[in-house]
SEVEXTI-866712 format. One line per 2 residues: their letters; for each residue y, z, x of N, C-alpha, C. Coordinates in pm, whole numbers, plus 50000, padded with zeros to 5 digits. Example, Ala and Ser with C-alpha at 12.3 -4.5 7.8 and 13.67 -1.06 7.14 Angstrom:
AS> 49431:50780:51319:49550:50780:51230:49670:50780:51320 | 49775:50708:51285:49894:50714:51367:50003:50787:51290
***
This chain:
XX> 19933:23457:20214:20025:23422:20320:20002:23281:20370 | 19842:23211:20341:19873:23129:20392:19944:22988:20312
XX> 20005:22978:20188:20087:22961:20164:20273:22977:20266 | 20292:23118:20284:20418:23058:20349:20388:22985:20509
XX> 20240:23048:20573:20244:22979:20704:20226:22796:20707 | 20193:22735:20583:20141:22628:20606:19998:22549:20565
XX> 19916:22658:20619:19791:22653:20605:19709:22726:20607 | 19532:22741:20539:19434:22825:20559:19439:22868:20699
XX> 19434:22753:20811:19366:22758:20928:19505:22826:20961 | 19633:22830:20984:19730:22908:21022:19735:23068:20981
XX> 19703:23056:20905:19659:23160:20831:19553:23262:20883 | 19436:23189:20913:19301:23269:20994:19348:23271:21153
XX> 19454:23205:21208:19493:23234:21287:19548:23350:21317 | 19663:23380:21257:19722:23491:21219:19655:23633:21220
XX> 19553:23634:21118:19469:23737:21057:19415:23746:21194 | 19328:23595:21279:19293:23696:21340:19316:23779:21455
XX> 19424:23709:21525:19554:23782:21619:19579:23875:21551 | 19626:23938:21449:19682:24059:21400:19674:24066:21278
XX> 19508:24103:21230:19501:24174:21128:19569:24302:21048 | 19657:24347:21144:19659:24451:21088:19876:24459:21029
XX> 19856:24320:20989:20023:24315:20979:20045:24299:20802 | 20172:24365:20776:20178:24351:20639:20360:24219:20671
XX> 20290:24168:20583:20410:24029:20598:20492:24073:20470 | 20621:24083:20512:20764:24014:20449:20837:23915:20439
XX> 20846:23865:20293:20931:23783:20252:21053:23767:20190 | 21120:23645:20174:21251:23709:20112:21196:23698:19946
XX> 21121:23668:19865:21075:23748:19789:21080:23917:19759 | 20987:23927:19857:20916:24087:19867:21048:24150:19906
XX> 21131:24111:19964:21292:24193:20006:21353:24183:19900 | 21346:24106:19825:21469:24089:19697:21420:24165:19625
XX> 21282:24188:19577:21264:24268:19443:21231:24376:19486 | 21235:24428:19639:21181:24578:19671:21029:24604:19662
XX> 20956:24565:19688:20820:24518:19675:20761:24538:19878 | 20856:24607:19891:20788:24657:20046:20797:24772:20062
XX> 20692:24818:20195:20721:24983:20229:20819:25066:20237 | 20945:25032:20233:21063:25109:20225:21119:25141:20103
XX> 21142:25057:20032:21174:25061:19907:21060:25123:19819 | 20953:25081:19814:20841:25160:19732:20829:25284:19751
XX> 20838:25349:19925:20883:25490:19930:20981:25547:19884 | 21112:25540:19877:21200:25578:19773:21197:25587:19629
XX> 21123:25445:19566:21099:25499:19470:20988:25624:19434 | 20897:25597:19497:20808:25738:19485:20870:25834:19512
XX> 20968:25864:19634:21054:25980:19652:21144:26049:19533 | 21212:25921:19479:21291:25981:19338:21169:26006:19220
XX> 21106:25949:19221:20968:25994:19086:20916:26165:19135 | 20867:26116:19247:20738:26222:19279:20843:26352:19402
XX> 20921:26350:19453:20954:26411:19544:20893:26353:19671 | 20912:26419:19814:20894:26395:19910:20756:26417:19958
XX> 20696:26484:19934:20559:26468:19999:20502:26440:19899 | 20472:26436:19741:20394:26315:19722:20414:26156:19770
XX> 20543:26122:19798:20608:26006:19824:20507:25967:19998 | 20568:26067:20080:20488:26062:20220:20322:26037:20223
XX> 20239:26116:20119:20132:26093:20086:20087:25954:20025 | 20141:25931:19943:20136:25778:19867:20136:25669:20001
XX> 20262:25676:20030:20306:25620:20155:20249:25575:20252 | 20202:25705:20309:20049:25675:20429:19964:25654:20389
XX> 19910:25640:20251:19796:25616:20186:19793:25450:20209 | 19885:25398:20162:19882:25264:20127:19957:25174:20290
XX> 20056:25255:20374:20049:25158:20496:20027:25197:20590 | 19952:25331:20648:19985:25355:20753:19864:25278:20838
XX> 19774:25213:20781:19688:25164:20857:19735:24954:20911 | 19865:24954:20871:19924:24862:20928:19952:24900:21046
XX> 19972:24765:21149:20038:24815:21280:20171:24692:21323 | 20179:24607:21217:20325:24499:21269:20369:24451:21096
XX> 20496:24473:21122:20573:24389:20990:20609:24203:21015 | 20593:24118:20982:20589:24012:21024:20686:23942:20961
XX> 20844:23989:20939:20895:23856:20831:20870:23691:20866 | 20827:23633:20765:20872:23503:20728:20925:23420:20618
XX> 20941:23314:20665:21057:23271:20564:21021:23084:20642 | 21081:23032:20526:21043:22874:20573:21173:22826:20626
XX> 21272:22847:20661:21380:22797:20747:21434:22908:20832 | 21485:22878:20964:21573:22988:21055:21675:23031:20922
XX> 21759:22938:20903:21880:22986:20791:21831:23091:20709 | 21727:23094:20629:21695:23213:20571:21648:23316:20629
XX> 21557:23341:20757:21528:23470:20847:21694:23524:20878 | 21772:23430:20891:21895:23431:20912:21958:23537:20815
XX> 21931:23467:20720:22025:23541:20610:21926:23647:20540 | 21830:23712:20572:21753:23816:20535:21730:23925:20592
XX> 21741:23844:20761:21720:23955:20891:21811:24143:20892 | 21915:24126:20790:21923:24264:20819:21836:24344:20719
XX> 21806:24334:20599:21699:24357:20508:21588:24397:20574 | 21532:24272:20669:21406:24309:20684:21389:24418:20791
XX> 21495:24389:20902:21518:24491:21000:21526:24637:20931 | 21616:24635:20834:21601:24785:20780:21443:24834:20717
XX> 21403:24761:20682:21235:24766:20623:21185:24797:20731 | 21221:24712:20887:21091:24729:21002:21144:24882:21046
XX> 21236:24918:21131:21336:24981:21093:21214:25150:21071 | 21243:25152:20921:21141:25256:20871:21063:25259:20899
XX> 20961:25126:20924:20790:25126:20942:20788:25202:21066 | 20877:25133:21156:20864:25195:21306:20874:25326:21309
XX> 20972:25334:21298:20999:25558:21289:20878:25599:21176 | 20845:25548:21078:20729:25642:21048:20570:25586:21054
XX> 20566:25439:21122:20369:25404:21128:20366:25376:21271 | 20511:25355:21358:20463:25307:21516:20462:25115:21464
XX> 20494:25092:21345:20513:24937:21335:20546:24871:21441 | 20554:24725:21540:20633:24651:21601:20688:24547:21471
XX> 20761:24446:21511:20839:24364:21408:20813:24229:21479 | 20798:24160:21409:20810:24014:21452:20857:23897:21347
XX> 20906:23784:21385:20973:23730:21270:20867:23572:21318 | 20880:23513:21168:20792:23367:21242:20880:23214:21145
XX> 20905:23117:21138:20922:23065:21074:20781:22998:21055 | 20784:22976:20881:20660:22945:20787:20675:22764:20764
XX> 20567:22733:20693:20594:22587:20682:20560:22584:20510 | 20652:22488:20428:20606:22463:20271:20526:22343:20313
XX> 20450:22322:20413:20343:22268:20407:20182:22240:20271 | 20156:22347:20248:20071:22363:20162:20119:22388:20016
XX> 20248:22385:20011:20276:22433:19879:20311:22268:19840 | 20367:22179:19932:20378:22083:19910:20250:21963:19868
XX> 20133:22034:19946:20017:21942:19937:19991:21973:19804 | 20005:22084:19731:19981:22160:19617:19997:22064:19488
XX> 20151:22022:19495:20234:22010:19434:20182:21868:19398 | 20155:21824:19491:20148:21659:19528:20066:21581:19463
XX> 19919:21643:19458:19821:21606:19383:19780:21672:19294 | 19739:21624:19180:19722:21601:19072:19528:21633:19023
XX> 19507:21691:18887:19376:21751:18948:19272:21665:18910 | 19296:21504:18884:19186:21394:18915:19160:21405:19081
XX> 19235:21414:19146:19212:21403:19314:19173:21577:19315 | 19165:21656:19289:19064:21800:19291:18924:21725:19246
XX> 18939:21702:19163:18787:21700:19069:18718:21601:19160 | 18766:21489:19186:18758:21388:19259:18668:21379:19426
XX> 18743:21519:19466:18707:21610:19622:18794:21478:19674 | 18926:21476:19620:19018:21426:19710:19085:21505:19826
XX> 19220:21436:19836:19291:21527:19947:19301:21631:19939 | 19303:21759:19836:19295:21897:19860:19200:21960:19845
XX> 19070:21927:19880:18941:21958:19927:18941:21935:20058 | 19010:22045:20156:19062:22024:20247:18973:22150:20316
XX> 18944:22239:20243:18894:22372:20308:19040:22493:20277 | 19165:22403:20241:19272:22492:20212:19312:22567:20098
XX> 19232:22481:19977:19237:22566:19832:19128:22592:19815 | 19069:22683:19721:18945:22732:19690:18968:22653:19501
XX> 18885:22599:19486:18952:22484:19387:18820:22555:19310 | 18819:22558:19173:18724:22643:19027:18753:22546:18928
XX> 18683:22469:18924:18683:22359:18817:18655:22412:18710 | 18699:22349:18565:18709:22385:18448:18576:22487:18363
XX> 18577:22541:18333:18453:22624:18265:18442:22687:18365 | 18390:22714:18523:18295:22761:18585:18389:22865:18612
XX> 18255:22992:18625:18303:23108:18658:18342:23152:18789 | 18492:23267:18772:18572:23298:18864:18478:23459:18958
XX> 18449:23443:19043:18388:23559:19093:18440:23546:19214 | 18495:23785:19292:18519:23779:19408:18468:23709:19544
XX> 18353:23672:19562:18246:23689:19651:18310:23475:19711 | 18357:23416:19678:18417:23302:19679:18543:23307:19742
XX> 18579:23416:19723:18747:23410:19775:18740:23496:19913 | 18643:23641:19874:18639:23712:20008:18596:23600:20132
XX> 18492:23523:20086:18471:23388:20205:18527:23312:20253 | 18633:23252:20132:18750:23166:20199:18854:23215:20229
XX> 18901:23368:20229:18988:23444:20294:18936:23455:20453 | 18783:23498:20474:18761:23565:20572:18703:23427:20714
X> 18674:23290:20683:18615:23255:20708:18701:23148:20829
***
């Protein structure tokens, strides 16, 4: 997420005001890739209470749906989607809803430089990417830190 907010530090902001939110995008709305839609499909596979089981398995320990999106125009043009998503959460986890506009801030810094300025500990040795230079090994224990930190 912290991609659509902008930044790491927007990001640990977030998390830590309200850990307990599962964020929507207009991604995750278009391909059905959220709690509403994933329950239905389990409903037509599995029937209804495996579906309810699955279900609470995987969100009920959320407590806010958060859409964002990087312009008003698009919360705009998504907002009944997501409302129907929050919608469900509410009637079945007690969800609240909140909407935020995001920044392509970081996707832009991303984009921008080039990976002589990584290697370099140029501008995106920022504390915002977790950067794994060539050969060296990829292990969880690196990311749980710069997620949590």
């Amino acid at each position: 997420m912290a991609l659509f907010l902008g930044s790491r530090a927007a990001y640990l902001r977030e998390f830590h005001a309200n850990a307990a939110t599962y964020y929507l995008t207009p991604g995750w709305l278009e391909c059905g890739g959220e709690p509403r839609s994933e329950h239905l499909k389990c409903r037509d596979k599995y029937g209804e209470e495996k579906a309810s089981l699955i279900s609470d398995t995987l969100y009920s320990r959320y407590r806010r749906a958060c859409f964002i999106a990087f312009t008003p125009e698009v919360l705009e043009q998504y907002r009944p989607r997501a409302m129907q998503v929050a919608d469900f959460c509410r009637e079945r986890w007690g969800w609240r809803y909140t909407e935020q506009v995001g920044s392509d801030a970081l996707i832009r810094r991303l984009l921008q430089f080039g990976r002589t300025e990584i290697e370099a500990g140029g501008p995106l040795d920022t504390g915002d990417f977790l950067i794994i230079k060539p050969g060296e090994e990829v292990e969880q224990a690196p990311f749980m830190l710069w997620a949590c930190q």
